[in-house]
Chimera marker file (.cmm) of the C-alpha trace (Angstrom):
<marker_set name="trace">
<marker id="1" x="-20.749" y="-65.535" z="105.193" r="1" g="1" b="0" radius="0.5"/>
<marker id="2" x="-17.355" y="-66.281" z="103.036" r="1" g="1" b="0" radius="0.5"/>
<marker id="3" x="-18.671" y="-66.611" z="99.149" r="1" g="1" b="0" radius="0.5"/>
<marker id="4" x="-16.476" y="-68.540" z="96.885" r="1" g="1" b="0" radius="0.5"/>
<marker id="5" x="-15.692" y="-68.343" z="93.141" r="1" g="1" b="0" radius="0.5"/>
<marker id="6" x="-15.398" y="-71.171" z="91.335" r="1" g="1" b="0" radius="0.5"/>
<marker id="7" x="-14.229" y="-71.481" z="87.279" r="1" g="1" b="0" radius="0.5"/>
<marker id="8" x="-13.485" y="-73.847" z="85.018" r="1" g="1" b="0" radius="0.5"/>
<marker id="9" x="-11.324" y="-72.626" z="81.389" r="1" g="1" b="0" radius="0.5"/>
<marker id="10" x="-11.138" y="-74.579" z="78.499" r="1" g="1" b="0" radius="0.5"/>
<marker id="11" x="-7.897" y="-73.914" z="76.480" r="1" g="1" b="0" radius="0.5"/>
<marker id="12" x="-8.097" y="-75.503" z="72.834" r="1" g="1" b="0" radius="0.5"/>
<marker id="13" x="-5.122" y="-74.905" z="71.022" r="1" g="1" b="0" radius="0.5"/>
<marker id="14" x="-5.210" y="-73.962" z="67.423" r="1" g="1" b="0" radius="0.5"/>
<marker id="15" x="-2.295" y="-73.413" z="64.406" r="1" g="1" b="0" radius="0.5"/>
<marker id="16" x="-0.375" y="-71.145" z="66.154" r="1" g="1" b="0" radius="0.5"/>
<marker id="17" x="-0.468" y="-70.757" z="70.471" r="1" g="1" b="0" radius="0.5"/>
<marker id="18" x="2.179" y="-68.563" z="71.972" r="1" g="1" b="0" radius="0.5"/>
<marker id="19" x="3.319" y="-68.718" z="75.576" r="1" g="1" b="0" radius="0.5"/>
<marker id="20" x="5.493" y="-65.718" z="77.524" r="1" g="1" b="0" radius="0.5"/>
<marker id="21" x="6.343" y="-64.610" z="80.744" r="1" g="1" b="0" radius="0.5"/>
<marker id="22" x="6.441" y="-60.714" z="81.499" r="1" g="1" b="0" radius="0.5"/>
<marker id="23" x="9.244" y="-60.513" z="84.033" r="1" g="1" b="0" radius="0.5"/>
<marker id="24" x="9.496" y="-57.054" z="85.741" r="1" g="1" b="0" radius="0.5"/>
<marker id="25" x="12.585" y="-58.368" z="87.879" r="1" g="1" b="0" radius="0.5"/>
<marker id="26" x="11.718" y="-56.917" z="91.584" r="1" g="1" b="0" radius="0.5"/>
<marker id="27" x="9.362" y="-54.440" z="90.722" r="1" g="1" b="0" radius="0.5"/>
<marker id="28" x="6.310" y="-56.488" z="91.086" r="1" g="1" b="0" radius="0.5"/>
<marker id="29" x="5.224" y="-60.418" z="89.925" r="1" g="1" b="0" radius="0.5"/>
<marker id="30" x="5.859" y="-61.617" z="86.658" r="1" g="1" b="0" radius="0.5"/>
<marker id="31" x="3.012" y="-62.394" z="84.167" r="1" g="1" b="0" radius="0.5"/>
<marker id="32" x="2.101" y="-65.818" z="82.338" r="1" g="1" b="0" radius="0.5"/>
<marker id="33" x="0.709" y="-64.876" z="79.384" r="1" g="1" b="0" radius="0.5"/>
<marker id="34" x="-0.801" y="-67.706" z="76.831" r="1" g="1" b="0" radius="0.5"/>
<marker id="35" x="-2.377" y="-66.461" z="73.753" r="1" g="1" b="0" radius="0.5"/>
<marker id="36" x="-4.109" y="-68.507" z="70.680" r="1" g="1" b="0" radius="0.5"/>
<marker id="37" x="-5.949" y="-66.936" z="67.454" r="1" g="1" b="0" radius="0.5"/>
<marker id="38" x="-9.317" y="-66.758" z="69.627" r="1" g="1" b="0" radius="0.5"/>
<marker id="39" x="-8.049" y="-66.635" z="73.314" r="1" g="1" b="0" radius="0.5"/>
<marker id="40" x="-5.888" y="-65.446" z="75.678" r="1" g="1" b="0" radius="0.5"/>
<marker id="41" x="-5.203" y="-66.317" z="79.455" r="1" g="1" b="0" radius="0.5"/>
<marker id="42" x="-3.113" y="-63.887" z="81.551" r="1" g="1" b="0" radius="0.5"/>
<marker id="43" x="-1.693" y="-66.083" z="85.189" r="1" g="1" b="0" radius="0.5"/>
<marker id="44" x="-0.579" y="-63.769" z="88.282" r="1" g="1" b="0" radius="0.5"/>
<marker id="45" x="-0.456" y="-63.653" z="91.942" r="1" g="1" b="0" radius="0.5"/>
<marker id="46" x="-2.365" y="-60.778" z="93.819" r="1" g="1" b="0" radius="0.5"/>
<marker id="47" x="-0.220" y="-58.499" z="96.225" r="1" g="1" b="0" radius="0.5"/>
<marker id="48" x="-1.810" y="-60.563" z="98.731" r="1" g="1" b="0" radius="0.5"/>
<marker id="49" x="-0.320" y="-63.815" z="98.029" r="1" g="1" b="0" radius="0.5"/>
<marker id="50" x="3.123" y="-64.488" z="99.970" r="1" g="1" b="0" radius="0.5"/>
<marker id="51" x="5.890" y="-64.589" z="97.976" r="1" g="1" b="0" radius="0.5"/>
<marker id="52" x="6.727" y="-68.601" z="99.218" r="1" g="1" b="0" radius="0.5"/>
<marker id="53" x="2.968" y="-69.286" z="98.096" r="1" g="1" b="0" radius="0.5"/>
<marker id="54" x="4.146" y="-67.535" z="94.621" r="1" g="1" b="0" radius="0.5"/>
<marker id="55" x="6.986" y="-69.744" z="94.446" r="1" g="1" b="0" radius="0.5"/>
<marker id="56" x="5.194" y="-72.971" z="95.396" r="1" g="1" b="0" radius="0.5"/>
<marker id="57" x="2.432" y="-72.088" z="92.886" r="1" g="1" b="0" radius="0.5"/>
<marker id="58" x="5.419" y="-71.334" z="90.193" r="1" g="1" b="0" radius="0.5"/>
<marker id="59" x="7.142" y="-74.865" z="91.063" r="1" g="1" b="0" radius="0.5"/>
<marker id="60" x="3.650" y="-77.133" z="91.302" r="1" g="1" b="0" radius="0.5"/>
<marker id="61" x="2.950" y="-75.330" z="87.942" r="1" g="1" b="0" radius="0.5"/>
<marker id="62" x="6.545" y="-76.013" z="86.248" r="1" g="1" b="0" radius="0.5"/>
<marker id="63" x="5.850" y="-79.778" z="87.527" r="1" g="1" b="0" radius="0.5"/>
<marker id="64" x="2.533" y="-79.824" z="85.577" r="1" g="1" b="0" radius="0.5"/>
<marker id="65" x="4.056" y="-78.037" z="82.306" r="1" g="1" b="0" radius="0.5"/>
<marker id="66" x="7.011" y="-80.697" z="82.900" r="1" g="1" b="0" radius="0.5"/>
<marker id="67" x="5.377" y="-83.469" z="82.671" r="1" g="1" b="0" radius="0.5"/>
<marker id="68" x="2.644" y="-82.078" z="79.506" r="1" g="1" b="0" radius="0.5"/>
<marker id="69" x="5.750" y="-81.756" z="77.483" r="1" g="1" b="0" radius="0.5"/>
<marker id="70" x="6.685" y="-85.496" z="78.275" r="1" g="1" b="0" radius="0.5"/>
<marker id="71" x="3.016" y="-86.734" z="77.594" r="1" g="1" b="0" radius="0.5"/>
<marker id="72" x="3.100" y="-85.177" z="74.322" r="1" g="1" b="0" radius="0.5"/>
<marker id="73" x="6.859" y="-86.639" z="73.339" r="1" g="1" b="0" radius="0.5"/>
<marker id="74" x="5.425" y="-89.805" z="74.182" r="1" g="1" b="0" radius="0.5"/>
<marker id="75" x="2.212" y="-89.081" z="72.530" r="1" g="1" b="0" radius="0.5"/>
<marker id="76" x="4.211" y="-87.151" z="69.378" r="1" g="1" b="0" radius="0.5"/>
<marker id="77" x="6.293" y="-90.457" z="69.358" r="1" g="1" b="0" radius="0.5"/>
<marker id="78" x="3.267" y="-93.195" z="68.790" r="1" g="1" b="0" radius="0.5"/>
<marker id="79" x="2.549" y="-91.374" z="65.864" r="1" g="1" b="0" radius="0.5"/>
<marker id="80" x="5.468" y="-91.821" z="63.945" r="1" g="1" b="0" radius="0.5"/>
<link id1="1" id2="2" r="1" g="1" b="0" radius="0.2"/>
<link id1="2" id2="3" r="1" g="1" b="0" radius="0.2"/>
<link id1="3" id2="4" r="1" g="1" b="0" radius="0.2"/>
<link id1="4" id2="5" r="1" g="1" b="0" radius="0.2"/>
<link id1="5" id2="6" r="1" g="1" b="0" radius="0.2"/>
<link id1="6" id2="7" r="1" g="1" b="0" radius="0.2"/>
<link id1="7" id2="8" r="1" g="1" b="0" radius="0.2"/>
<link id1="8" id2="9" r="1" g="1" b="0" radius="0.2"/>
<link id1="9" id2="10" r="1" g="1" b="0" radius="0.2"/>
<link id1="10" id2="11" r="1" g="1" b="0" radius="0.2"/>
<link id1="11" id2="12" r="1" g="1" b="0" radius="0.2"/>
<link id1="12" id2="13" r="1" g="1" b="0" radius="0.2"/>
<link id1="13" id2="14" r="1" g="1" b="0" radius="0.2"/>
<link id1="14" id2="15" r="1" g="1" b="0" radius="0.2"/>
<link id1="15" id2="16" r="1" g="1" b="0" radius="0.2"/>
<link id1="16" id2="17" r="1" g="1" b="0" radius="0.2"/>
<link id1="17" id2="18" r="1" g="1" b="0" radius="0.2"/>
<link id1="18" id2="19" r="1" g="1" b="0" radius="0.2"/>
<link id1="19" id2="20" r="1" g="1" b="0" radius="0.2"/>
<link id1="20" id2="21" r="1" g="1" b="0" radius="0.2"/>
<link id1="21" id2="22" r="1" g="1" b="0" radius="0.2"/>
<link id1="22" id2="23" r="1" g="1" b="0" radius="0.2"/>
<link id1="23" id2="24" r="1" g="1" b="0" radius="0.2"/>
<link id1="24" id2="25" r="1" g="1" b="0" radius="0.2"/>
<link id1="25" id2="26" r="1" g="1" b="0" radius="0.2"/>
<link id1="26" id2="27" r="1" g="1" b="0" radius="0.2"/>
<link id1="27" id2="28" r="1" g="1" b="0" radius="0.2"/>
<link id1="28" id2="29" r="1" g="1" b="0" radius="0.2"/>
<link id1="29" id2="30" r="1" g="1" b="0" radius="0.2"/>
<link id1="30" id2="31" r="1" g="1" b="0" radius="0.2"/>
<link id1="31" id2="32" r="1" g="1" b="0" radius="0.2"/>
<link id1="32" id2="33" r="1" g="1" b="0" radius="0.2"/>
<link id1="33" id2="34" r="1" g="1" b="0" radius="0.2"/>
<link id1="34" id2="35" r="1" g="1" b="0" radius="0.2"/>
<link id1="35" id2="36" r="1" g="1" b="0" radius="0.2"/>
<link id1="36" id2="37" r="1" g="1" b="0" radius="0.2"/>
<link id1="37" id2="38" r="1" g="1" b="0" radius="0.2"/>
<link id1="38" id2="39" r="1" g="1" b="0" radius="0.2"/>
<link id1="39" id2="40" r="1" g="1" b="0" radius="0.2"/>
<link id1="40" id2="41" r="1" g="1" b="0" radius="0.2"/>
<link id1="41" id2="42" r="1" g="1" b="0" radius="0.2"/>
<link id1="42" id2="43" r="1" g="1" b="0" radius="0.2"/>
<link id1="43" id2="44" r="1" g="1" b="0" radius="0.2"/>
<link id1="44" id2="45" r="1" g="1" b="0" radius="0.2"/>
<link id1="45" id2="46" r="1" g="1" b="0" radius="0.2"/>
<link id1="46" id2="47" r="1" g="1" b="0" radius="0.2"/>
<link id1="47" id2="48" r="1" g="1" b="0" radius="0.2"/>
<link id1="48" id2="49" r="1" g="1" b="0" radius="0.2"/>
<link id1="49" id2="50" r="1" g="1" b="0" radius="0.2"/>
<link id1="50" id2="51" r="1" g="1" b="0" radius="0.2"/>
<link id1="51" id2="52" r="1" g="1" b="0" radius="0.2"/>
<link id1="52" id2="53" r="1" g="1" b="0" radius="0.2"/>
<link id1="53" id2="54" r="1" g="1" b="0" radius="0.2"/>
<link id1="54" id2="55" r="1" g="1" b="0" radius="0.2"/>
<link id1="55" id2="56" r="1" g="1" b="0" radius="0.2"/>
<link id1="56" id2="57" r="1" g="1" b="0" radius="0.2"/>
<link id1="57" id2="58" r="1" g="1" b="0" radius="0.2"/>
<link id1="58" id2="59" r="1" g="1" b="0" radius="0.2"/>
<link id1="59" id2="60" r="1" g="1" b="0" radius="0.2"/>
<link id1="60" id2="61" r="1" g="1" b="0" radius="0.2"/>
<link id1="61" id2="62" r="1" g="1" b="0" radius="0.2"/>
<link id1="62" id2="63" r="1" g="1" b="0" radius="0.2"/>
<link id1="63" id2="64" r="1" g="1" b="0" radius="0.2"/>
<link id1="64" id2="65" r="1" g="1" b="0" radius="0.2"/>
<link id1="65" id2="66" r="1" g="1" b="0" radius="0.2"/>
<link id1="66" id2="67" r="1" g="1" b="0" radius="0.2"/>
<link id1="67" id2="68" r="1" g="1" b="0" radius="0.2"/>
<link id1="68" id2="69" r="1" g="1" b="0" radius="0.2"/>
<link id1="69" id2="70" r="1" g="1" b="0" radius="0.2"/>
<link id1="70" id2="71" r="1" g="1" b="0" radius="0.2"/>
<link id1="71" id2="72" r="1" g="1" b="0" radius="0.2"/>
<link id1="72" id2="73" r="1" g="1" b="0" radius="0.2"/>
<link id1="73" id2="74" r="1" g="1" b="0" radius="0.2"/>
<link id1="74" id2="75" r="1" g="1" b="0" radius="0.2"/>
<link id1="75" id2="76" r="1" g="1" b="0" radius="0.2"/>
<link id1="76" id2="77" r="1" g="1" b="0" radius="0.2"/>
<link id1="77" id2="78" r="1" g="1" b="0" radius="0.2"/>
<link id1="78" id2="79" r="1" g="1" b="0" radius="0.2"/>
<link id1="79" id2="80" r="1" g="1" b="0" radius="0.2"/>
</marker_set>
């Protein structure tokens, strides 16, 4: 019987989030760290993800960031 996991995070930020990536070059995967005054969320592949399912994961994930940052220039924008 496979058993899944399923979760859902809620990320509010606050006055002062902070984003950074821990990069340990070839020694093992890098680290997204995001951090707020109450929260923190930590993002990394297991040793048993393939590297190409790292990288597709890394490039479906800059898309997403990518087009936040436009939302909120737009959004940012109608305010002013």
């Amino acid at each position: 019987m496979a058993h899944t996991i399923a979760a859902s995070v809620s990320f509010h930020l606050t006055e002062k989030p902070f984003v950074l990536c821990h990069d340990y070059g070839t020694e093992r995967t890098p680290i997204l760290a995001i951090q707020d005054q109450h929260a923190s969320l930590t993002l990394y592949a297991r040793d048993c993800l393939a590297p190409a399912e790292q990288l597709t994961f890394a490039r479906e994930l800059l898309a997403a960031a990518t087009a936040y940052a436009a939302a909120v220039e737009k959004y940012a924008a109608s305010l002013t």
